[in-house]
Backbone and ligand atoms as CSV (ligand in chain L), in Angstrom:
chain,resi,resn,atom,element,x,y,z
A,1,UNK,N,N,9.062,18.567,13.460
A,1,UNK,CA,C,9.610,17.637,12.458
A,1,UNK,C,C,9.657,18.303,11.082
A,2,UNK,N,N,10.383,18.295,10.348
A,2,UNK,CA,C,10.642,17.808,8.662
A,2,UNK,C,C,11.163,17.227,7.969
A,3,UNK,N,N,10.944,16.989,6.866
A,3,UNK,CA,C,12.273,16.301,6.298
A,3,UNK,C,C,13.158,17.043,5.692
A,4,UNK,N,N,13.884,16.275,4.919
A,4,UNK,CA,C,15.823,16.214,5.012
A,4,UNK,C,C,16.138,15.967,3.576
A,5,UNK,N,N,16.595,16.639,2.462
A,5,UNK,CA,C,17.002,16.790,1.399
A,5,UNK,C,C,18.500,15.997,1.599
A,6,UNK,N,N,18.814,14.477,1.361
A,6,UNK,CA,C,20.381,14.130,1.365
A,6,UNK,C,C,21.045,14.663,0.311
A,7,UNK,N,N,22.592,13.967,0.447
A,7,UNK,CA,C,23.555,14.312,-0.453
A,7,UNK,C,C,23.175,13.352,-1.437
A,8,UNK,N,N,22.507,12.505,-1.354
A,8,UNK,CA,C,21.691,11.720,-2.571
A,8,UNK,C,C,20.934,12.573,-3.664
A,9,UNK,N,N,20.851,14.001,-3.190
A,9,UNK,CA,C,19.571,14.605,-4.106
A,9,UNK,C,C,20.830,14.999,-5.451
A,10,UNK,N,N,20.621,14.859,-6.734
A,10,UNK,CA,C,21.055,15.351,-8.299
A,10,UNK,C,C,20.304,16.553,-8.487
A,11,UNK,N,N,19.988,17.575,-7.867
A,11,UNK,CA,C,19.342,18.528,-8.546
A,11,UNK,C,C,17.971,18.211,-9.006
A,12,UNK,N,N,17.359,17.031,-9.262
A,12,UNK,CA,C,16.563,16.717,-10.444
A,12,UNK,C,C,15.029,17.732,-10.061
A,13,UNK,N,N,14.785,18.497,-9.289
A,13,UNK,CA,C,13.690,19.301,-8.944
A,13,UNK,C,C,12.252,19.063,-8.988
A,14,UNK,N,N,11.885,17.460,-9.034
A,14,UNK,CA,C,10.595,17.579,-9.268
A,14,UNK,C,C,9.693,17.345,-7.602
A,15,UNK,N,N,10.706,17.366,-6.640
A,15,UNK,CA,C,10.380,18.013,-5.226
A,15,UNK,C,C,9.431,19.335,-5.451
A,16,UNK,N,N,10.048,20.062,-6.190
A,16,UNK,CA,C,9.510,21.656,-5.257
A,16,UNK,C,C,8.467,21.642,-6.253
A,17,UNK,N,N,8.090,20.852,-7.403
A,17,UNK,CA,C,6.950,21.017,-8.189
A,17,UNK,C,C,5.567,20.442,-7.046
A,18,UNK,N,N,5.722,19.331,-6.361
A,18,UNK,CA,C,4.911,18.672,-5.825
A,18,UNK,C,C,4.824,19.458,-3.931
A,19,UNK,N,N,5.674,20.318,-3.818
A,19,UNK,CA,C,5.848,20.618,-2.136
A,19,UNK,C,C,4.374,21.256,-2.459
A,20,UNK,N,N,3.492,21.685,-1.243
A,20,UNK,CA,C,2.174,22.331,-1.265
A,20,UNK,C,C,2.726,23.442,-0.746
A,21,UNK,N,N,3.929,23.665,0.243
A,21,UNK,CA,C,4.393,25.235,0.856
A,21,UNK,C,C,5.050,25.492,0.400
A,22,UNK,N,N,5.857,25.268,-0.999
A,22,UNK,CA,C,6.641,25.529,-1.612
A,22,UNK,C,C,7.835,26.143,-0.785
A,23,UNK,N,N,8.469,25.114,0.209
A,23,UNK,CA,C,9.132,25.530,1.150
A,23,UNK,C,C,10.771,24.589,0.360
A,24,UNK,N,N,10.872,24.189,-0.804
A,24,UNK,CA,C,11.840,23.712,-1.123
A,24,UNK,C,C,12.812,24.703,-2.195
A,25,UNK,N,N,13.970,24.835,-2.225
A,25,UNK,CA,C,14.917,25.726,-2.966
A,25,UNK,C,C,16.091,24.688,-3.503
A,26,UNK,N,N,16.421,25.409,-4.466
A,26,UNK,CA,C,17.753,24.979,-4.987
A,26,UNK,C,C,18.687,25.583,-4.195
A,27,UNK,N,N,19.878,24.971,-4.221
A,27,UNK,CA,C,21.515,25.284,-3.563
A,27,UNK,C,C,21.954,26.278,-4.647
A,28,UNK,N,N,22.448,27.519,-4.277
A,28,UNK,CA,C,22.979,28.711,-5.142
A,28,UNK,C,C,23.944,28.899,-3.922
A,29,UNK,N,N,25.354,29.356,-4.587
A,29,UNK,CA,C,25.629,29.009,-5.575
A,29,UNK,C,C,25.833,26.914,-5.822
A,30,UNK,N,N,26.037,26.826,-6.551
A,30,UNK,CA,C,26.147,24.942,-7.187
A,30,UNK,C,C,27.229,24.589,-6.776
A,31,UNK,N,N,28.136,25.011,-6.167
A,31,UNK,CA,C,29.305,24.556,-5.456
A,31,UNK,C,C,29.617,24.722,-4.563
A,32,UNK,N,N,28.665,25.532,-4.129
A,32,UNK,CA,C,28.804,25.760,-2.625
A,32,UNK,C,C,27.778,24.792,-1.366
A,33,UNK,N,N,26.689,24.809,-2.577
A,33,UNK,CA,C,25.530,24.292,-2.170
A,33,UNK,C,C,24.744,23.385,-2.783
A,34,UNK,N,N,25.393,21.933,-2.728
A,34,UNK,CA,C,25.166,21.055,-4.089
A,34,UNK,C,C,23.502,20.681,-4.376
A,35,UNK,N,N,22.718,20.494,-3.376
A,35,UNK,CA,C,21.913,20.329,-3.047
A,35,UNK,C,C,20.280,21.054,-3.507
A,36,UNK,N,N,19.573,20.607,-3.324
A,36,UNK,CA,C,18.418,21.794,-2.678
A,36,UNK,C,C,17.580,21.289,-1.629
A,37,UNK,N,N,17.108,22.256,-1.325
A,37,UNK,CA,C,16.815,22.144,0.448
A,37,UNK,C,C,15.588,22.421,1.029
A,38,UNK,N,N,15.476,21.929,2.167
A,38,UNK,CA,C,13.639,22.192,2.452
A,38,UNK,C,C,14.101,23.105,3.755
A,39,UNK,N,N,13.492,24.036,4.040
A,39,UNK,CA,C,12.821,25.031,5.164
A,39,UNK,C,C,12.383,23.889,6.401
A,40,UNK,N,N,13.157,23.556,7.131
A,40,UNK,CA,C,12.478,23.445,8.250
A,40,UNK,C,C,11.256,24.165,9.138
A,41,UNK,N,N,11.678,25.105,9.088
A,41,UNK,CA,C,10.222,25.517,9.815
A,41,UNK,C,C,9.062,25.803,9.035
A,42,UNK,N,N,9.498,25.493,7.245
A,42,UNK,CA,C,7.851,25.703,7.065
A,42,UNK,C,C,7.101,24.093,6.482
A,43,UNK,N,N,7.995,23.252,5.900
A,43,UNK,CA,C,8.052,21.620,5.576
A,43,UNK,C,C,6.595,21.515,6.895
A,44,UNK,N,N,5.235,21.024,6.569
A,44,UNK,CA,C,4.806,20.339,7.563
A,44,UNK,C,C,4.060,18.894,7.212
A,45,UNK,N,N,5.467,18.654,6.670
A,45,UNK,CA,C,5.754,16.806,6.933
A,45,UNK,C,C,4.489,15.975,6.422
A,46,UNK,N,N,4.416,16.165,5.006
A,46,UNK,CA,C,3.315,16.040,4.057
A,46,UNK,C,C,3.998,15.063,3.559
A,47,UNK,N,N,5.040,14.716,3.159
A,47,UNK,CA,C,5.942,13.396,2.356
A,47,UNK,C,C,5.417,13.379,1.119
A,48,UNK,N,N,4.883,14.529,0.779
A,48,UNK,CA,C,4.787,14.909,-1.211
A,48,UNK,C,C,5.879,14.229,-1.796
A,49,UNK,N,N,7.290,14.889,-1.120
A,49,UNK,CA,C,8.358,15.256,-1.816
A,49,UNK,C,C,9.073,13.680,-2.043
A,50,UNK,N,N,8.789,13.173,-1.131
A,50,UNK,CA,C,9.492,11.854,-0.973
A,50,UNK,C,C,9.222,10.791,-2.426
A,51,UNK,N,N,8.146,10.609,-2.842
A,51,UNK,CA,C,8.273,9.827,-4.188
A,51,UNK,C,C,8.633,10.639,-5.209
A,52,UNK,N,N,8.443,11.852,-5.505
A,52,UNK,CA,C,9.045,12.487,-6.427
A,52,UNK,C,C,10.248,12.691,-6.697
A,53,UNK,N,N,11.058,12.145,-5.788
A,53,UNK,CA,C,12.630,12.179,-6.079
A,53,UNK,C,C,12.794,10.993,-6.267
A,54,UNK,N,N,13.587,11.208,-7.734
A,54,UNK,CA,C,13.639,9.578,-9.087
A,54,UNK,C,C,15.587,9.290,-7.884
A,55,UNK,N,N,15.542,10.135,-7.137
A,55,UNK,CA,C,17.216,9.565,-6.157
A,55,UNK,C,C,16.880,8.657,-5.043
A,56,UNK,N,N,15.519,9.264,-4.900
A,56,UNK,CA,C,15.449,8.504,-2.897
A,56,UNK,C,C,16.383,9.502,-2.120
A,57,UNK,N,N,16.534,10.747,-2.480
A,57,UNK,CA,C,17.020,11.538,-1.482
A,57,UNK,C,C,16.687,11.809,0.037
A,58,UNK,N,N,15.317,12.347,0.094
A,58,UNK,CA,C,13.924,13.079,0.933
A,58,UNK,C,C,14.145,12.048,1.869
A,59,UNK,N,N,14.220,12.388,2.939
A,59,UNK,CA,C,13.657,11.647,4.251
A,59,UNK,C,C,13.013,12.181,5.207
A,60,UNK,N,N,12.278,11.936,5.888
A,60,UNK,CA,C,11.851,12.371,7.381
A,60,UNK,C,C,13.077,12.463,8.298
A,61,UNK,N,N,12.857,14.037,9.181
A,61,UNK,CA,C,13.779,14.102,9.718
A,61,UNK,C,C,15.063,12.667,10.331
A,62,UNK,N,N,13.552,12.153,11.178
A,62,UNK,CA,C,14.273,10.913,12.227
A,62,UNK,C,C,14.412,9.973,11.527
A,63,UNK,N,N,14.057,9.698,9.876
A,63,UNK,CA,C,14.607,8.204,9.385
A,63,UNK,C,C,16.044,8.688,9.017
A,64,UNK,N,N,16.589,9.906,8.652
A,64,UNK,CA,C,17.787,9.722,7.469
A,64,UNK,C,C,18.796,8.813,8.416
A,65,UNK,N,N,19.194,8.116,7.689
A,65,UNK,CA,C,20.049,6.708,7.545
A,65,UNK,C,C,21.316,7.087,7.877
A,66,UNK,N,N,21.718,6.766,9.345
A,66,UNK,CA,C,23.321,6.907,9.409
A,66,UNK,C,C,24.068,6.233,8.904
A,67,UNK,N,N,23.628,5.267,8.225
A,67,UNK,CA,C,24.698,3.926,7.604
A,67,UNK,C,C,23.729,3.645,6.673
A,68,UNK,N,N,23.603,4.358,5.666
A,68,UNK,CA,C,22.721,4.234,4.498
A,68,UNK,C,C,23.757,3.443,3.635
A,69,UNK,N,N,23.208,2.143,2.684
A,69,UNK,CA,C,24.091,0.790,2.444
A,69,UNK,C,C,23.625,1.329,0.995
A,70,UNK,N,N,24.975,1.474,0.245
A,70,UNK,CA,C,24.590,1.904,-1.105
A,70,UNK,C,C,23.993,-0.058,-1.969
A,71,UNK,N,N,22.936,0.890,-2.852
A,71,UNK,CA,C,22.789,-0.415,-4.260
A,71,UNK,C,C,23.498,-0.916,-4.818
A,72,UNK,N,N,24.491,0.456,-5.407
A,72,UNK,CA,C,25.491,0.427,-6.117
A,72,UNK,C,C,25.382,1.227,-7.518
A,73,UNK,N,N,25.979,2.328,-7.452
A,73,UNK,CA,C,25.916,3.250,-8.863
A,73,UNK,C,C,25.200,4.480,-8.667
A,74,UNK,N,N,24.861,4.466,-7.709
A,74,UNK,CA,C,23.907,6.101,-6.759
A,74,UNK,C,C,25.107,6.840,-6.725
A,75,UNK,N,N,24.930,8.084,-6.756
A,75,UNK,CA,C,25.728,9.214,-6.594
A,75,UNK,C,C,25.508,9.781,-4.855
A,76,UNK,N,N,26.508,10.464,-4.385
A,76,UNK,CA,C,26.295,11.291,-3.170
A,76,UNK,C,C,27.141,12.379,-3.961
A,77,UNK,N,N,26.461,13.666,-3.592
A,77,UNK,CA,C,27.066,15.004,-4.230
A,77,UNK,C,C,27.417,15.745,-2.780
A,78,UNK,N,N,28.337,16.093,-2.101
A,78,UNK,CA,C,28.959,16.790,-1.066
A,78,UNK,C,C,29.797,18.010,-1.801
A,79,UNK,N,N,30.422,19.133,-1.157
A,79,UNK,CA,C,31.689,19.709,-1.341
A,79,UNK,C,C,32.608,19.106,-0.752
A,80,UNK,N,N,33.568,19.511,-1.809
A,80,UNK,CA,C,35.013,18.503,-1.702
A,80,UNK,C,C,35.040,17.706,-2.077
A,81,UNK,N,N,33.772,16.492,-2.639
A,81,UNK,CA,C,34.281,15.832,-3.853
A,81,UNK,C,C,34.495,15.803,-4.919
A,82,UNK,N,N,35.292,15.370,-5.670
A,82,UNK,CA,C,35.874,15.688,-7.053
A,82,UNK,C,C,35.174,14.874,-8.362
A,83,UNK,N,N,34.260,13.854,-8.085
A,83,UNK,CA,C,33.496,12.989,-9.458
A,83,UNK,C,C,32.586,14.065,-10.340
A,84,UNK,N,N,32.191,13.927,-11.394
A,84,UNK,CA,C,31.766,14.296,-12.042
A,84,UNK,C,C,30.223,13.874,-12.869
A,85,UNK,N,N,29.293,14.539,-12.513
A,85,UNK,CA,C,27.820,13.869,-13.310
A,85,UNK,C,C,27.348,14.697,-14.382
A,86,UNK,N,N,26.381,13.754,-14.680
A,86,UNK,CA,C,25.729,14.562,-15.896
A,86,UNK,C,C,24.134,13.971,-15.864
A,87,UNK,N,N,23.161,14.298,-15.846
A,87,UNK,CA,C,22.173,14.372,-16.034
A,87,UNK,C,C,21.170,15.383,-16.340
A,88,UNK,N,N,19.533,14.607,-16.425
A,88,UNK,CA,C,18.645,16.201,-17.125
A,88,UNK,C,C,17.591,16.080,-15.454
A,89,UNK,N,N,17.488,17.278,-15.485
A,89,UNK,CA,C,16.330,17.474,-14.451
A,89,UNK,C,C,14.539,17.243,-14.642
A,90,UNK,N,N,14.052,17.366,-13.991
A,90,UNK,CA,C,12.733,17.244,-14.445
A,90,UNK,C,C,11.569,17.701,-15.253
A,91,UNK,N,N,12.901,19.275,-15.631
A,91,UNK,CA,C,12.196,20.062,-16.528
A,91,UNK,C,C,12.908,19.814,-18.304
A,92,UNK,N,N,13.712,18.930,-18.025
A,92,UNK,CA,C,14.591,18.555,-19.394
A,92,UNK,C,C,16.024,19.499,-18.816
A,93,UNK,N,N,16.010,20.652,-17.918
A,93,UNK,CA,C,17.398,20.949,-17.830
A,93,UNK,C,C,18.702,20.505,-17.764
A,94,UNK,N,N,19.608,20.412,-18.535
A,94,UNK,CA,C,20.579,19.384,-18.462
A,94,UNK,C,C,21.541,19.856,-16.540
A,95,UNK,N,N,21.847,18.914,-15.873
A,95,UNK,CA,C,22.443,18.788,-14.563
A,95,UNK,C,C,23.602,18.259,-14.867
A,96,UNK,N,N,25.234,19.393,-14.265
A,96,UNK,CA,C,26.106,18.981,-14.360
A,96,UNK,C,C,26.864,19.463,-12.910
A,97,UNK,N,N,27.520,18.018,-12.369
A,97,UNK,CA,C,27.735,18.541,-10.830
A,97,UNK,C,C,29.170,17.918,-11.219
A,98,UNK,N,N,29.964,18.526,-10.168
A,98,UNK,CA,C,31.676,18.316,-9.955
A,98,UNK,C,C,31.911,17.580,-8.723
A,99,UNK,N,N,30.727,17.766,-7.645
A,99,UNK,CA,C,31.623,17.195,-6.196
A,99,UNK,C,C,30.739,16.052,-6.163
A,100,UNK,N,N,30.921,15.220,-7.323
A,100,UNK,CA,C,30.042,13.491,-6.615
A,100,UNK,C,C,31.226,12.715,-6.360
A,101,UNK,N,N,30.589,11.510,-5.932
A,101,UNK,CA,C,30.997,10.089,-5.713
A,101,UNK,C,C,30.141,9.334,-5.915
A,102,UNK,N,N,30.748,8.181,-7.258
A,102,UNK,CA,C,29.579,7.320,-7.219
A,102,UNK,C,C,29.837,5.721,-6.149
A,103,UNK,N,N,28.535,5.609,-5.978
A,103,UNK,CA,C,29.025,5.015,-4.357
A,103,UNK,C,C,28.852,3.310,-5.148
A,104,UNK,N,N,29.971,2.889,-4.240
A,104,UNK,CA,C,29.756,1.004,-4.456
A,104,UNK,C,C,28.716,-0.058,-4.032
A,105,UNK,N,N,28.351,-0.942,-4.732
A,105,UNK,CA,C,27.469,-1.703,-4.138
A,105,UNK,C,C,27.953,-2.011,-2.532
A,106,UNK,N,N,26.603,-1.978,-1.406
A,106,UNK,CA,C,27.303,-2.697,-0.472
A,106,UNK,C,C,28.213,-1.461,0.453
A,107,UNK,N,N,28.268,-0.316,-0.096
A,107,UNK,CA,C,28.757,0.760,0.323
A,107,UNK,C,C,28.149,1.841,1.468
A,108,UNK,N,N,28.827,1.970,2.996
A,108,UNK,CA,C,27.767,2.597,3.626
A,108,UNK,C,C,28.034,4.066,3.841
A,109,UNK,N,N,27.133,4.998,3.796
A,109,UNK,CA,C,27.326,6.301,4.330
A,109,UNK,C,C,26.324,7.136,5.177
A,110,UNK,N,N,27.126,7.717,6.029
A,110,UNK,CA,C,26.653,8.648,7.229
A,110,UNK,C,C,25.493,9.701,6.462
A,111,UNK,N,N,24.602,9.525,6.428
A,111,UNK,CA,C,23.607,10.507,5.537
A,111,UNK,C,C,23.003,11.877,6.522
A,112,UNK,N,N,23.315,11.315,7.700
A,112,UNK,CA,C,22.934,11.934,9.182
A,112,UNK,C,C,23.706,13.694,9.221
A,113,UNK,N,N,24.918,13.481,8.367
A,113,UNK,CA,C,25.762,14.636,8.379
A,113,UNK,C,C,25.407,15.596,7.837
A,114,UNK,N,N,24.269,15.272,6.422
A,114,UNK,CA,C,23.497,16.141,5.462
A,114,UNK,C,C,22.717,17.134,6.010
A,115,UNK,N,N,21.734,16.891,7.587
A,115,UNK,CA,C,21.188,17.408,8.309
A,115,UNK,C,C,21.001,18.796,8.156
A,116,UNK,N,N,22.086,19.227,8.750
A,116,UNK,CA,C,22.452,20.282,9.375
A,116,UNK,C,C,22.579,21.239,8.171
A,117,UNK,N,N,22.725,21.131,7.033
A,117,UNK,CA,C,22.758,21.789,6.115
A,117,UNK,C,C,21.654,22.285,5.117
A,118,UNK,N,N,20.465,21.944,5.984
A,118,UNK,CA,C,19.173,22.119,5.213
A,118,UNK,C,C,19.071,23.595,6.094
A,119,UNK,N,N,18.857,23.405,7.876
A,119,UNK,CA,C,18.972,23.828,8.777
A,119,UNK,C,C,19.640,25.374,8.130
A,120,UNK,N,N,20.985,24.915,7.911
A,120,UNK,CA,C,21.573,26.417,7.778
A,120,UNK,C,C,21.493,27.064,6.630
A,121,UNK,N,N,21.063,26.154,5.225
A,121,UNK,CA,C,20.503,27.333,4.402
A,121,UNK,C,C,19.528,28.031,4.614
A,122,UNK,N,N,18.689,28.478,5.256
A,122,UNK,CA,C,17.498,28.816,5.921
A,122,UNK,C,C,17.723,30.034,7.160
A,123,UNK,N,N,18.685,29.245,7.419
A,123,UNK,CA,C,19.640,30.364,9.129
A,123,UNK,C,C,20.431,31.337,8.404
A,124,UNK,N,N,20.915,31.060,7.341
A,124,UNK,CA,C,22.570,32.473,7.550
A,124,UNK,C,C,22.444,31.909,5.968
A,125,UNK,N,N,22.099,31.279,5.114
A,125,UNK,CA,C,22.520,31.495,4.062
A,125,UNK,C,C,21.248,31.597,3.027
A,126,UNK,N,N,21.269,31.150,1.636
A,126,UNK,CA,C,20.387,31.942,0.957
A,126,UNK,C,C,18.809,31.647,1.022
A,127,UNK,N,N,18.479,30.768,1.625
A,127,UNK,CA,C,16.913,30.473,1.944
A,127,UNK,C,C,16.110,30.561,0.731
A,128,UNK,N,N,15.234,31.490,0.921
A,128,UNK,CA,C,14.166,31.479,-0.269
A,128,UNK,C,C,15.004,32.778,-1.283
A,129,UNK,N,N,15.448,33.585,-1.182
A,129,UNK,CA,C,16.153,34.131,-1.669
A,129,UNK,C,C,17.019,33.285,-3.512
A,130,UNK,N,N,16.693,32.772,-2.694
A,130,UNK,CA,C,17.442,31.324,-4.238
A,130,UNK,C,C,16.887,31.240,-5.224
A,131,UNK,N,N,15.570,31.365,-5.264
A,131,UNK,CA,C,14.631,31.296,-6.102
A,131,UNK,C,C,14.450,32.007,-7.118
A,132,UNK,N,N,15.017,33.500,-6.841
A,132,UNK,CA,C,15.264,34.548,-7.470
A,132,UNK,C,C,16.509,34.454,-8.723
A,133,UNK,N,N,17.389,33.810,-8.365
A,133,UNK,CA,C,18.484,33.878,-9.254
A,133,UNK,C,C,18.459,33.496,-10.526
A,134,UNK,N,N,19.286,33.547,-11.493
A,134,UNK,CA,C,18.815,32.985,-12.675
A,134,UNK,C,C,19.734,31.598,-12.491
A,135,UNK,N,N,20.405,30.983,-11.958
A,135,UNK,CA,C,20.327,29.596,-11.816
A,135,UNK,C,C,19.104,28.933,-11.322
A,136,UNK,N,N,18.173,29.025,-10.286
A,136,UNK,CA,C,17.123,28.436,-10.303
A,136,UNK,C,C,16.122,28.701,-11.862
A,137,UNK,N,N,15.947,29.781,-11.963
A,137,UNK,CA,C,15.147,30.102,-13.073
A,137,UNK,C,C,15.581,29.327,-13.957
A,138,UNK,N,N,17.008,29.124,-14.255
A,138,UNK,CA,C,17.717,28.338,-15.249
A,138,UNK,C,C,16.840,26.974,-15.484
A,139,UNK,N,N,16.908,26.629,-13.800
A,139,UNK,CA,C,16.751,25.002,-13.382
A,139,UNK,C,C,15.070,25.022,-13.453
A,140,UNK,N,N,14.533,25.689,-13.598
A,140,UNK,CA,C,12.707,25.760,-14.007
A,140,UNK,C,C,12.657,25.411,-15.674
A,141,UNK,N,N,13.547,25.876,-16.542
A,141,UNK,CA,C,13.176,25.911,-17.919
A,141,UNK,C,C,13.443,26.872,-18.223
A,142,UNK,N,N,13.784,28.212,-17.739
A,142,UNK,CA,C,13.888,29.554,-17.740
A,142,UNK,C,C,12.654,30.217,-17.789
L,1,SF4,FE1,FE,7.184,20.045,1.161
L,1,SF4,FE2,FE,5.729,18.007,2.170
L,1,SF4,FE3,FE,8.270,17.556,1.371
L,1,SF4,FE4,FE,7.798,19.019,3.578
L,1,SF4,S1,S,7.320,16.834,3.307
L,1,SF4,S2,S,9.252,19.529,1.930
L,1,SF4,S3,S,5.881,20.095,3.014
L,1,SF4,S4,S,6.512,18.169,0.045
């Protein structure tokens, strides 16, 4: 088991402050990879991460919500969408994303699809490696 970083997550990073395996990364590049993401194989399902996200992103593998029923005014950040946000992260960094949607009250979405994309940053794409860049560093405070 682990959990599951959704398309609900804004960047806001105060996940990987609280992970104990520091098995969580930011998405590099930011448009490719809107997200940041937990390590499946090293996550051992501590649910730190889960109140620390001011989104309600974090789930346990087997809860994320195939028909997750929006509040109303939550963002989902995917590629290929075209909305636009603005917020500060947890370190005061200001967060500016291009592929949201802000979702409608009453609004449902497949969150189940997010999955697989924690999975493959970890498999074939930048994993812990991310950490290194100066966009994460950016997203620390520098
Ligand atoms: Fe880290 Fe615990 Fe969250 Fe897994 S559940 S990503 S170990 S804080």
């Amino acid at each position: 088991m682990t959990h599951i970083i959704t398309s609900l997550c804004l960047r806001d990073s105060g996940c990987v402050d609280v992970c104990p395996v520091d098995c969580i990364v930011p998405g590099v590049p930011q448009g490719e990879a809107p997200w940041y993401y937990i390590d499946p194989n090293t996550c051992i399902d501590c649910g730190a991460c889960v109140p620390a996200c001011p989104f309600n992103a974090i789930f346990p593998e087997h809860d994320v919500p195939a028909a997750y029923t929006a509040k109303g005014g939550e963002y989902i950040s995917r590629v290929g969408l075209t909305g636009h946000y603005e917020g500060t992260n947890e370190h005061g960094v200001k967060v500016t994303l291009d592929t949201v949607k802000q979702l409608a009250a009453g609004e449902t979405v497949d969150l189940t699809l997010d999955t697989p994309a924690n999975y493959a940053y970890f498999e074939g794409g930048p994993g812990y490696k991310a950490n290194e860049t100066p966009e994460a560093k950016a997203a620390r405070g520098g």
